[in-house]
Z-matrix of the N, CA and C atoms (Angstrom, degrees):
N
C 1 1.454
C 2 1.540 1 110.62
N 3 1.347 2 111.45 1 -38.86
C 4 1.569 3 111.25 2 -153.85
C 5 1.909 4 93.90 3 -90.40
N 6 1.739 5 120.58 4 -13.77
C 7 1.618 6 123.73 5 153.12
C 8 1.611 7 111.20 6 -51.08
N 9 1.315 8 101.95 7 -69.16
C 10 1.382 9 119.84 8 171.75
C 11 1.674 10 100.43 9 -15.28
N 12 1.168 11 119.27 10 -93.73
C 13 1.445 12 153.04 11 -129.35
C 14 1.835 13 78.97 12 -85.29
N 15 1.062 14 122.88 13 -36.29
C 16 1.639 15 126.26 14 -174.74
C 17 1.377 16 105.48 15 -76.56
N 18 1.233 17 129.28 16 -52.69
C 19 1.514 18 142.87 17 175.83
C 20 1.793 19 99.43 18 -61.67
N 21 1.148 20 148.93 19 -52.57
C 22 1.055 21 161.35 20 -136.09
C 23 1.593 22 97.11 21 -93.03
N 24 1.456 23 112.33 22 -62.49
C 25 1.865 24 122.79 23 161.92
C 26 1.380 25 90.02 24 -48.43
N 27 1.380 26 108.20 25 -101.40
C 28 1.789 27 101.73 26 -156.18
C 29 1.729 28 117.76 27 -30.80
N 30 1.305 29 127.25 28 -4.06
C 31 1.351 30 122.38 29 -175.19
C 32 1.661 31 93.18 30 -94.37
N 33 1.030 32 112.79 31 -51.27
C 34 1.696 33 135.53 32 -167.93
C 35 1.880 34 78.24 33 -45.85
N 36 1.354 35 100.93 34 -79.57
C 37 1.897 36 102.10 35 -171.78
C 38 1.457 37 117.33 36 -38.57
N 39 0.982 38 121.98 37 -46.16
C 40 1.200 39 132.28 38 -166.08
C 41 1.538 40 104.23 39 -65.68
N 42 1.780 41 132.88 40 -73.69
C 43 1.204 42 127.04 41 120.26
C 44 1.598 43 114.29 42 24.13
N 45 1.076 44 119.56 43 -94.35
C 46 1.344 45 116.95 44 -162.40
C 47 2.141 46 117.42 45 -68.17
N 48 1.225 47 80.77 46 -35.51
C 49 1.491 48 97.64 47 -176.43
C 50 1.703 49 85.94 48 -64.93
N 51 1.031 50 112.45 49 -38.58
C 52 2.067 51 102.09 50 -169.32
C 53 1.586 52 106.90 51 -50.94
N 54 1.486 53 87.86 52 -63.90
C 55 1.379 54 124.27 53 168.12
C 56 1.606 55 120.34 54 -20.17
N 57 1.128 56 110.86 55 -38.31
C 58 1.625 57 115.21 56 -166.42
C 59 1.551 58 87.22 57 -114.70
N 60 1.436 59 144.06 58 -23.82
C 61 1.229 60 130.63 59 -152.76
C 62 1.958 61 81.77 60 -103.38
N 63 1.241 62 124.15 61 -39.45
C 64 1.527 63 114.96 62 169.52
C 65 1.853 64 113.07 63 -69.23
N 66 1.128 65 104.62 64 -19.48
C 67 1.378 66 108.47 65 166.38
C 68 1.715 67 114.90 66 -46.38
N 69 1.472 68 92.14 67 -77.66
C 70 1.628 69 115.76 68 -169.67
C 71 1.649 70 103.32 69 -54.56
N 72 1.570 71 109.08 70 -51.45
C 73 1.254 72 96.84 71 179.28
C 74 1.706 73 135.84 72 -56.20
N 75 1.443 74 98.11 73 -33.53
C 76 1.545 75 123.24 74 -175.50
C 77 2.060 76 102.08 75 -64.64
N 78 1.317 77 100.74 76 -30.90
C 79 1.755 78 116.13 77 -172.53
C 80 1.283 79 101.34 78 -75.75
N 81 1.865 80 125.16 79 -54.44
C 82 1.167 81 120.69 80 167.41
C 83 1.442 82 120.75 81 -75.90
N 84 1.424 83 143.45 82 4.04
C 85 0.923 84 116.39 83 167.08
C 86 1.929 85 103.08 84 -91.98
N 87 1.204 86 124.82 85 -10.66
C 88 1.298 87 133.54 86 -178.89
C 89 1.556 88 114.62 87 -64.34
N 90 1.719 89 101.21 88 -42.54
C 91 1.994 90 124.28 89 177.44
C 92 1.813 91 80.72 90 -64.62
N 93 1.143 92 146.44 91 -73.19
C 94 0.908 93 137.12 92 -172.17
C 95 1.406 94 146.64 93 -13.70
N 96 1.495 95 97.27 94 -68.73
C 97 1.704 96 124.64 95 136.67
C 98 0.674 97 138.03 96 -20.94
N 99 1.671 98 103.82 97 -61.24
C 100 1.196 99 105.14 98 -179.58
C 101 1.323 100 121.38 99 -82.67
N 102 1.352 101 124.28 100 -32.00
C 103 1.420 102 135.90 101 165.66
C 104 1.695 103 111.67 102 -46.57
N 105 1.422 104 107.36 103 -39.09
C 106 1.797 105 112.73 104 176.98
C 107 1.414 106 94.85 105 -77.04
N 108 1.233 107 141.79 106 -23.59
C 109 1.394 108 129.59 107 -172.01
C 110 1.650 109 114.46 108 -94.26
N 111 1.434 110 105.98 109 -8.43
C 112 1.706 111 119.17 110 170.92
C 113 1.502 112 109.03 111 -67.16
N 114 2.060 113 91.69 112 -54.98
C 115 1.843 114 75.50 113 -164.35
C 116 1.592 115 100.88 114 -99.39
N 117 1.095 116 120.88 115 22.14
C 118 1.371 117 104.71 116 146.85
C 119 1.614 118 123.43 117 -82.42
N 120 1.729 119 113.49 118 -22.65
C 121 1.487 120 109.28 119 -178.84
C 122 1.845 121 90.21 120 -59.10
N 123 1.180 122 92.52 121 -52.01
C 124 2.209 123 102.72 122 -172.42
C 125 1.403 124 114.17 123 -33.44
N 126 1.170 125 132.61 124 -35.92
C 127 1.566 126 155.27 125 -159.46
C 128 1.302 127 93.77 126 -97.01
N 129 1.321 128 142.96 127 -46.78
C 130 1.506 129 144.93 128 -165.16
C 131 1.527 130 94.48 129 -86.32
N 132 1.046 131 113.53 130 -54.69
C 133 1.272 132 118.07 131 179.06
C 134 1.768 133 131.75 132 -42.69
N 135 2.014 134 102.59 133 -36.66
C 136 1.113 135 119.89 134 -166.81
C 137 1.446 136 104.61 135 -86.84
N 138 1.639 137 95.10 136 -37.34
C 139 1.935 138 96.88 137 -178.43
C 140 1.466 139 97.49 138 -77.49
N 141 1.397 140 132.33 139 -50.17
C 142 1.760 141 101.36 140 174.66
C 143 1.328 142 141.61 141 -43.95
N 144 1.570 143 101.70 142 -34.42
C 145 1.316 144 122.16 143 159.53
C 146 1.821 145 119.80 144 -38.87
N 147 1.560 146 104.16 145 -72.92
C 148 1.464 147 127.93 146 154.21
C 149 1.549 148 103.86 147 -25.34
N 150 1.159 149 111.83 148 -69.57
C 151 1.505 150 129.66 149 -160.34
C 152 1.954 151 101.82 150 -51.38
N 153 1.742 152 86.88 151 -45.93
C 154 1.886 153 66.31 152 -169.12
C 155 1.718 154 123.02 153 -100.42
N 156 1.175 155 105.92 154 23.01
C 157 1.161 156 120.79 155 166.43
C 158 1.646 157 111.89 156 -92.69
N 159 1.172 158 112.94 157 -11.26
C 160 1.727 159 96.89 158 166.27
C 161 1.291 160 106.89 159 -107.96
N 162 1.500 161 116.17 160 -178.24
C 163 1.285 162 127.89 161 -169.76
C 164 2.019 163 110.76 162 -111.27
N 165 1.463 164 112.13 163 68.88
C 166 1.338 165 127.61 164 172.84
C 167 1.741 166 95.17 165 -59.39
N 168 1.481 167 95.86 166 143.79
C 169 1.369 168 111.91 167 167.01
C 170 1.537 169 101.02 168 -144.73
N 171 1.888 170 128.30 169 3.69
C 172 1.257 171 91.89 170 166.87
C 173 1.219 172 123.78 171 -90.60
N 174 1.095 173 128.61 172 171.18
C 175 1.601 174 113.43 173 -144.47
C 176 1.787 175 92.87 174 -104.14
N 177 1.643 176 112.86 175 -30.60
C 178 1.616 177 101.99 176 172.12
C 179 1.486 178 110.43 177 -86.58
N 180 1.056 179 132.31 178 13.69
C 181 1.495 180 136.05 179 169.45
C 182 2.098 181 108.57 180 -87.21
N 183 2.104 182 97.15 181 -39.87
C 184 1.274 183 88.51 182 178.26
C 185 1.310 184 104.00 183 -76.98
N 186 1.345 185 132.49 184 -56.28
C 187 1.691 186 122.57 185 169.30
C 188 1.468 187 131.12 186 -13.42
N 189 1.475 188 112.09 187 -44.77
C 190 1.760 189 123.24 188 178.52
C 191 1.512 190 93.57 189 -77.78
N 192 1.457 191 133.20 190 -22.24
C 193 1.789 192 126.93 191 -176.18
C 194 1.014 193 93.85 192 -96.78
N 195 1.440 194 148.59 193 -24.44
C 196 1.182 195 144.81 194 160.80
C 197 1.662 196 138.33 195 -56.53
N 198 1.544 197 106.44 196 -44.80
C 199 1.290 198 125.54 197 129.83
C 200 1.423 199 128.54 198 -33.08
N 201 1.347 200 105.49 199 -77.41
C 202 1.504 201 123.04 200 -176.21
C 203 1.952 202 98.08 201 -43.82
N 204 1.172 203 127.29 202 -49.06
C 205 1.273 204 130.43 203 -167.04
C 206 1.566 205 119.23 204 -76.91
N 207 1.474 206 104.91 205 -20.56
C 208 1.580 207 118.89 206 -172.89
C 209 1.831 208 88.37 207 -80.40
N 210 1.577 209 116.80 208 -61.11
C 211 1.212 210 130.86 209 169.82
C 212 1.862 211 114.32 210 -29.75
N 213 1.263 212 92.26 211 -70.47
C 214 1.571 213 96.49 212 -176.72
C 215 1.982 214 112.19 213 -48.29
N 216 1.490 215 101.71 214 -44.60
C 217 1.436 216 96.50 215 -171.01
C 218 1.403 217 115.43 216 -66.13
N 219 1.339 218 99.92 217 -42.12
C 220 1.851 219 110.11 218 168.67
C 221 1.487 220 112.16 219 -49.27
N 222 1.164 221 117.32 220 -44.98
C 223 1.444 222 118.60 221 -179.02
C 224 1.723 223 108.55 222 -56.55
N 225 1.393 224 106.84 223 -57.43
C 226 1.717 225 104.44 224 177.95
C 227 1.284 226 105.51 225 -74.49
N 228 1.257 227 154.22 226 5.69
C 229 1.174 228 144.79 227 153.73
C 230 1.262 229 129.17 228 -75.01
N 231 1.763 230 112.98 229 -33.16
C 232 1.287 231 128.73 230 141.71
C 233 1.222 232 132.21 231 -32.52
N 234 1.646 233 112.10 232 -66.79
C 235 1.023 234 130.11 233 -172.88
C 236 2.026 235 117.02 234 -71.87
N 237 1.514 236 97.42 235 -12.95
C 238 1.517 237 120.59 236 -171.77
C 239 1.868 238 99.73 237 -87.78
N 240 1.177 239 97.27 238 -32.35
C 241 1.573 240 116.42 239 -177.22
C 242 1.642 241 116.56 240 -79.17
N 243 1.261 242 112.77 241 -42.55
C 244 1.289 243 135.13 242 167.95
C 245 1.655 244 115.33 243 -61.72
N 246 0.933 245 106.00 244 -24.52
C 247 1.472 246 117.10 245 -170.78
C 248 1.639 247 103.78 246 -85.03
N 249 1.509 248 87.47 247 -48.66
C 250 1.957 249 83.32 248 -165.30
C 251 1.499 250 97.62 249 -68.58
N 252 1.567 251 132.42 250 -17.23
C 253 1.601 252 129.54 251 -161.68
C 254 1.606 253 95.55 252 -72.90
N 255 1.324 254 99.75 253 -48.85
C 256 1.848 255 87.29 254 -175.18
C 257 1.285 256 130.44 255 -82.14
């Protein structure tokens, strides 16, 4: 009985210890993400910047900055939204 009840704990621990070590990992690979998803908003941000200080006239070049800008704002609006939840 007292194997039983010994085998049964050590499974329970083992279990939980997984549990918290897939926890932590699953949390930092998420800070991750999100950190790769910052400086990419930063990068979109810098070439629009870039972008509207020259004088583009091709018209599918302004379309992809046009895109790119609908994209970028959604992204900080996300990220503006995300902020106030936590």
């Amino acid at each position: 009985m007292e194997l039983l009840v010994s085998a049964v704990a050590g499974e329970l621990v083992n279990r939980f210890m997984s549990f918290l070590f897939n926890k932590y990992k699953s949390e930092e690979q998420l800070e991750k993400k999100v950190r790769t998803l910052q400086d990419l908003l930063i990068r979109a941000h810098m070439i629009v910047e870039e972008a509207e200080v020259r004088y583009i006239t091709n018209s599918k070049m302004l379309l992809q900055l046009k895109k790119l800008v609908e994209v970028m704002y959604q992204g900080y609006q996300d990220y503006s939204l995300s902020l106030l939840h936590d």
